[in-house]
N, C-alpha and C positions, 0 to 999 in steps of 0.2 A: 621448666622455664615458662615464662608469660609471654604471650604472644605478642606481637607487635602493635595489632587490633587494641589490646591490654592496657597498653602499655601508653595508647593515648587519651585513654580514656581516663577524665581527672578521679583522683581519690576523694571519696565523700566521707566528711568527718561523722558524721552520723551512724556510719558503718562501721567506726572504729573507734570512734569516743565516746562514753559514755556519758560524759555532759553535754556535748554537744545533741545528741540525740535524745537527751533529757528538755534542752533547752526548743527544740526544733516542735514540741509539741503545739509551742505557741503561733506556727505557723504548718501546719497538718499534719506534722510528726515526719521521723526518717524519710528519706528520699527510699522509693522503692525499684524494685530492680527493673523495672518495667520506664523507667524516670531517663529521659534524654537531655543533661544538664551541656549548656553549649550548645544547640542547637538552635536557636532564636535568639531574638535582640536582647536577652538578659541572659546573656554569657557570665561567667564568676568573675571574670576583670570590671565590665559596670555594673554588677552588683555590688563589688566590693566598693568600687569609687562611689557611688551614690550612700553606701550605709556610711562612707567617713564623711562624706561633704555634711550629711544628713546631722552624725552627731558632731560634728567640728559646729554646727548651728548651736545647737544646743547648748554648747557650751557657750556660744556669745550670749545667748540667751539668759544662762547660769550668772551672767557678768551684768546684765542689765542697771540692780540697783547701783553699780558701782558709776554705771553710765549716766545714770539721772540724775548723780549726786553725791554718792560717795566718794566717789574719786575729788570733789570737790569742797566736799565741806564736812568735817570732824575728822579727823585722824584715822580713828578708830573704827569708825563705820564699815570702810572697806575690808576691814578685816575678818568684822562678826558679818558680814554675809558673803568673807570666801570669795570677793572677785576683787580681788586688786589684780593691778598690771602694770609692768616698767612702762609701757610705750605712753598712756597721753602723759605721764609725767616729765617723759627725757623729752617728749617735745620740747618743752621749755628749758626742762634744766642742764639740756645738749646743746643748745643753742639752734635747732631746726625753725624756732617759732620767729628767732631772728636775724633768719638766712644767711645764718654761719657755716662755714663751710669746716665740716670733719677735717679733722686732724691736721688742717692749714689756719684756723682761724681760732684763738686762741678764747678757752669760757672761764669768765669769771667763778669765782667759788675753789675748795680746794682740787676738785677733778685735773682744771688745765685745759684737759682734752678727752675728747670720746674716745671711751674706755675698751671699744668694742672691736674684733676684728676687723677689714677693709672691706670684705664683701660684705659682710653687714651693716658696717657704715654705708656702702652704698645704698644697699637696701631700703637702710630708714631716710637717705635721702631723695631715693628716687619717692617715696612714699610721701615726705612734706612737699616735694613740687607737685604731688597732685591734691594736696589742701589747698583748700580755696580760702581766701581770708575772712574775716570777720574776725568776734571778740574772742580774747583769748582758750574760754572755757569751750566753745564752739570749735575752735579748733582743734584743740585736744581734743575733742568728738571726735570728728569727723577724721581726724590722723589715727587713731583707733581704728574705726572703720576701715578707712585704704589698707591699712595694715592690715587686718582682720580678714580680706579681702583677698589679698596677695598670698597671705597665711594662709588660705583655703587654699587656692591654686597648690602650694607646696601640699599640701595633705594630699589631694586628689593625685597627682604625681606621686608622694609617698603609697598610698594607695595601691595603684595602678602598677608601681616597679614592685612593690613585694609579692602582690598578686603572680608576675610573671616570673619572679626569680624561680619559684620551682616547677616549672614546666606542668607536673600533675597533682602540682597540690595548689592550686589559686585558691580554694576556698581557706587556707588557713591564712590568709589575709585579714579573713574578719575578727582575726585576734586585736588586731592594727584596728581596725576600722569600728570594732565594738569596746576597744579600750575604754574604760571609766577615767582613767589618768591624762586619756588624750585630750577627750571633749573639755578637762576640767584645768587644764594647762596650757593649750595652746595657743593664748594670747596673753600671756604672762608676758611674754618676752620673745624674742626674734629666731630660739633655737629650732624651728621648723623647717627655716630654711636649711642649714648645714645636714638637717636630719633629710630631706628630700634627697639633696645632691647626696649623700650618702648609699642612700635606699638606691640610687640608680643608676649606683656603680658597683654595688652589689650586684644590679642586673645585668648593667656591661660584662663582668668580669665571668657570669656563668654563661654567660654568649661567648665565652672566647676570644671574650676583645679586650685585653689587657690594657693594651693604651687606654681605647676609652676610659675605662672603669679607672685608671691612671689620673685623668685627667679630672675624670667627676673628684676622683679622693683629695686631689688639689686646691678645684673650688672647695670643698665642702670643706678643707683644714681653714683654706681663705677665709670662712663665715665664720667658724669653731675651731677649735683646737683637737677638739677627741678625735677624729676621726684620720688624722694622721697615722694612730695607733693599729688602724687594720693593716697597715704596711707589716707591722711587726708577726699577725697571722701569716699572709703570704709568703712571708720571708722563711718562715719556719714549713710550712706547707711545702711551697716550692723546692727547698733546699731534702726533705723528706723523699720529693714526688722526682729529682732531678731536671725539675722546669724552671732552669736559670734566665733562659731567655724572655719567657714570657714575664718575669718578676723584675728583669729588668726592662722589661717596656712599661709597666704601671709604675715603676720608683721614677722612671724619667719621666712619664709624664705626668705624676704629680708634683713632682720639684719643678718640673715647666710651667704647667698652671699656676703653680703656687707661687713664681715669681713672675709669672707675666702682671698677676694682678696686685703684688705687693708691692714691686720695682717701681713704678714712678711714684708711690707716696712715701716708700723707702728713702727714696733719694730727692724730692721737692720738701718731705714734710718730716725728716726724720724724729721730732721728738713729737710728735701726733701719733708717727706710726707705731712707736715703742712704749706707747701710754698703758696699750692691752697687756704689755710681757709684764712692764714694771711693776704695775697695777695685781698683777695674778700674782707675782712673786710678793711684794710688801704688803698683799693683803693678809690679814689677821684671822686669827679660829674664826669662825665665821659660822653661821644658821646650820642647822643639820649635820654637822660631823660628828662622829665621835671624839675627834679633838675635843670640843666643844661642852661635852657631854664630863670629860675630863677637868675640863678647864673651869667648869662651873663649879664641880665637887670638890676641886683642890685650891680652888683661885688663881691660881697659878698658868699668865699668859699663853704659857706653850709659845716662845718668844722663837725656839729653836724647832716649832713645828715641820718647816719644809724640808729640814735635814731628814725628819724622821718619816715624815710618809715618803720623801723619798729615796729611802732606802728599806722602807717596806713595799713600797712598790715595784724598784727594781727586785727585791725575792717574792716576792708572787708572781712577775713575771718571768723569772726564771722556771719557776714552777711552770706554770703554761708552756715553759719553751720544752720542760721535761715530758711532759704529756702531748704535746705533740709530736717529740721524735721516738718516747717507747712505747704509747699502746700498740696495743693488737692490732687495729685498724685504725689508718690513718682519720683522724680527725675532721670532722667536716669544717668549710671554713667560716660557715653562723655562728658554730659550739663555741673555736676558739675568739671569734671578733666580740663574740656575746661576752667571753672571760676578761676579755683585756679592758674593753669600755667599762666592766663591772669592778673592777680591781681599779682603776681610775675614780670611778666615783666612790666608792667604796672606803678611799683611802686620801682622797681628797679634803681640805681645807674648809671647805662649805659643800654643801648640796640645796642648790637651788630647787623648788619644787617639779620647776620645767624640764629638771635633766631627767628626770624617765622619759621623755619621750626620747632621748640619745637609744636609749633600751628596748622601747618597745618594739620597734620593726626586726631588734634583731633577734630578740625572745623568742617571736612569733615561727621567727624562720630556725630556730637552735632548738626550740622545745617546743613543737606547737602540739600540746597537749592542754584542753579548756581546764580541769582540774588544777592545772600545775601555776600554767598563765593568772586566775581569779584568785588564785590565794596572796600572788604577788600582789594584784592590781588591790587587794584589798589592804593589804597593806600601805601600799602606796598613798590609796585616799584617805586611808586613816592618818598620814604623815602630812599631807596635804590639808587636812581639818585640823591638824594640830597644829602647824609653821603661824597660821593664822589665828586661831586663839591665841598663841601664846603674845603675838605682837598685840593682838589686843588687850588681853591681861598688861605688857610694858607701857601700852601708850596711853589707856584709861586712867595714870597717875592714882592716888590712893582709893580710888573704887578699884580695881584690881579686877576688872570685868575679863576673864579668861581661864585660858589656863596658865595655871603658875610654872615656874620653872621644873620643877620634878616630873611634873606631866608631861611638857615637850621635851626631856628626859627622855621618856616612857616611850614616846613616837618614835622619837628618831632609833631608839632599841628596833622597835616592831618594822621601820624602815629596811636598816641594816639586814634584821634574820631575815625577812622579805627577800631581798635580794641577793641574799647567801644561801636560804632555801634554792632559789631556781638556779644558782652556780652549781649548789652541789648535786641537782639530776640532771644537770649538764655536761657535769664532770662524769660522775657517773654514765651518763648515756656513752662517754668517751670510752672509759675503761671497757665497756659492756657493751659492743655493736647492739649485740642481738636485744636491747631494750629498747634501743631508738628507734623512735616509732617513723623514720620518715626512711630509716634503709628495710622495714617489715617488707616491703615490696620488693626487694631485692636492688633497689638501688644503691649507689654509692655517696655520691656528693653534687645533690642537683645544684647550690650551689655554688660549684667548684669549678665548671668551666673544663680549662684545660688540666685543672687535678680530677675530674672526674673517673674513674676506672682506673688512673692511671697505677703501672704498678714503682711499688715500692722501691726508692735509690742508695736511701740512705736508711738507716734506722737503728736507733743509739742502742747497745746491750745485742744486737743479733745480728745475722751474714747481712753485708750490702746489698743483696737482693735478698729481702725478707718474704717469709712468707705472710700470707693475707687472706682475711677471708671473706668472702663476697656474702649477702643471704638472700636466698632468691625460694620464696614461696615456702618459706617453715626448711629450708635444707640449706647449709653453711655448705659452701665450695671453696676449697683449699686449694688454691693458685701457687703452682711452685717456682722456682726457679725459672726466669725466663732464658730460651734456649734456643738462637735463629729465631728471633721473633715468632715464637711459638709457645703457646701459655700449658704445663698439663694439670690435670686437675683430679682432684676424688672428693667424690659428695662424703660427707657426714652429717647424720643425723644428730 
């Protein structure tokens, strides 16, 4: 067993992944044993939060040309240098530029209404009251900016929550924080916030504070829609782990949250507020699906799409609920939240370039292996440089400057395996405790919170007290039948 001493001491990726220790040359090589990390004012929490604020820069930087002018003049331009952004366009065509009030004040054009959640309605409008006026291309600047700005703050808070979610492992944060996908995404559009309030009830929930983390998963449905869906881990977890009580304080206080803030524009503004359901349901195959990909090759609408992803996504999440209640060892709850956000986009009507970042914080915490992580993230950018060719190829009219339709084809293929590759050593890691690299120390479900250690209640196919096996230091310990609150056990090698 490891000692206590051990046991607070954080895990150093350098030690245990061979890229990362590959990578760490460019800064003196491995950490040596002699090396006191935590000890001084660059703890792994602000180091993590300074390398995202650091590359969330970057990325506005990445965005510049679009700043000077492409956002403003030729179509196309934004495209071929890769920074377009919804935000200074909805300034205007949201009606923010003419202090229209979300989902009470009605926009000309076919929209109606802002198309966007209520907390993120709020968001873009706390953001145009702090634009200053002037001419209209100025303030589509400078509403970028605030945004951009705000969007930092969520990063560093993303940051900073996945940092603490696993007690001794902060350093694989810098999955989150050196992400390629992040810096080159995250002022596309508004999903950073729902991704923060997410990431920080992730960290609620491994504190043992169910409400809390209840309550974050309320705001964050309030912002987005995805994040609802970790309810459906929990649910399968807890029912596993016999923690009904704790599952029902995060389902109540997400449904409280989620209607403290819906409720009065629910009922002042109701066809404002139903603009995002209607809007998500009547939307069409759309950028990046494989629908899409179908629809192209066959001509053929896919008129009946929504029936059919979703009834492909309720049996892949039945799958999930299968593998939560009969592997070997119960399930961590990153593996399964990483499955279901993945089976979502996956299966989805569009895939906006922004929604890896819905992914990235949980990857980090479900597989934080750098080999595994960079192959994804390479993909992703390669999907990211294709969404944007290809609109440029559409909008350049008979110059045809891009990539043609077969090639953005071809991305959104290398998107998909992408993120079916890291489902399936996810999956895998599920079947196969002893490959996950984050229980090699002998831990359970850092986390997991109140399912950490816990033992087994239910479990589909064997006795209601199953057995289970811990791994602690290269040796599997087989926990039997609990008996007067007394656990017995025998090592196997």
């Amino acid at each position: 067993m490891t000692s206590v001493q051990e046991d607070r001491q954080p895990v150093r990726p350098t030690t245990e992944d061979e890229v990362a220790a590959a990578g760490s040359e460019l800064i003196g090589g491995p950490a040596g044993r002699r090396a006191l990390p935590g000890t001084g004012w660059w703890t792994p929490v602000r180091v993590v939060a300074l390398v995202a604020i650091g590359m969330f820069a970057l990325g506005m930087v990445q965005k510049l040309p679009c700043y000077n002018g492409a956002w403003f003049f030729g179509a196309d331009s934004q495209y071929t240098h890769a920074c377009y952004s919804d935000i200074p366009h909805l300034f205007s065509a949201r009606g923010f530029a003419s202090n229209l009030t979300p989902y009470f004040d009605r926009l000309t054009g076919d929209m109606e209404y802002l198309e966007y959640p209520v907390l993120t309605g709020l968001f873009m409008e706390v953001a145009s009251w702090l634009t200053p006026g002037g001419g209209v291309q100025h303030r589509e600047q400078i509403y970028w900016l605030v945004n951009a700005g705000m969007l930092m703050a969520c990063t560093a808070v993303l940051a900073v929550c996945v940092a603490r979610t696993h007690r001794r492992r902060p350093w694989d944060a810098l999955l989150v924080a050196l992400a390629p996908a992040l810096a080159l995404t995250a002022t596309i559009n508004w999903d950073l916030l729902a991704v923060a309030l997410t990431a920080a009830a992730m960290l609620m929930w491994s504190r043992s504070r169910p409400l809390a983390a209840g309550v974050l998963i309320g705001l964050a449905t309030a912002a987005k829609l995805y994040p609802f869906l970790l309810l459906g881990p929990l649910f399968l977890l807890c029912l596993r782990a016999g923690r009904w009580r704790a599952f029902g304080r995060a389902f109540g206080g997400a449904a409280g949250a989620w209607l403290v803030v819906n409720l009065p524009v629910m009922a002042l503004a109701p066809e404002g507020w139903k603009k995002f359901y209607t809007f998500s349901q009547e939307r069409p195959v759309d950028f990046g699906s494989f629908w899409l990909i179908i629809s192209q090759r066959t001509g053929d609408p896919l008129e009946n799409a929504n029936t059919w992803a979703t009834v492909i996504t309720l049996v892949l999440f039945a799958g999930i609920g299968a593998l939560a209640l009969t592997a070997p060892r119960r399930p961590r709850f990153a593996q399964l939240a990483f499955l279901v956000v993945a089976v979502f986009i996956l299966v989805n009507k569009v895939y906006s370039p922004q929604y890896v970042l819905w992914l990235i914080p949980l990857a980090a915490l479900a597989r934080p292996r750098w080999r595994d992580f960079l192959i994804w993230q390479a993909c992703e950018v390669m999907y990211f440089t294709g969404i944007w060719m290809y609109l440029a190829y559409t909008s350049s009219g008979d110059k045809h400057h891009g990539l043609p339709p077969e090639g953005y084809q071809l991305v959104i293929l290398i998107h998909l395996l992408g993120t079916l590759y890291l489902c399936a050593v996810i999956v895998r890691d599920a079947l196969f405790p002893e490959r996950d690299v984050v229980r090699r120390d002998g831990s359970d479900d850092p986390s997991g919170g109140v399912l950490d250690g816990a033992p087994d209640a239910f479990v589909l196919g064997r006795e209601q007290h199953a057995r289970h096996a811990l791994y602690d230091g290269g040796t599997y310990v087989q926990w039997g039948v609990r008996a007067h609150g007394t656990a017995h056990s025998a090592s196997m090698e």
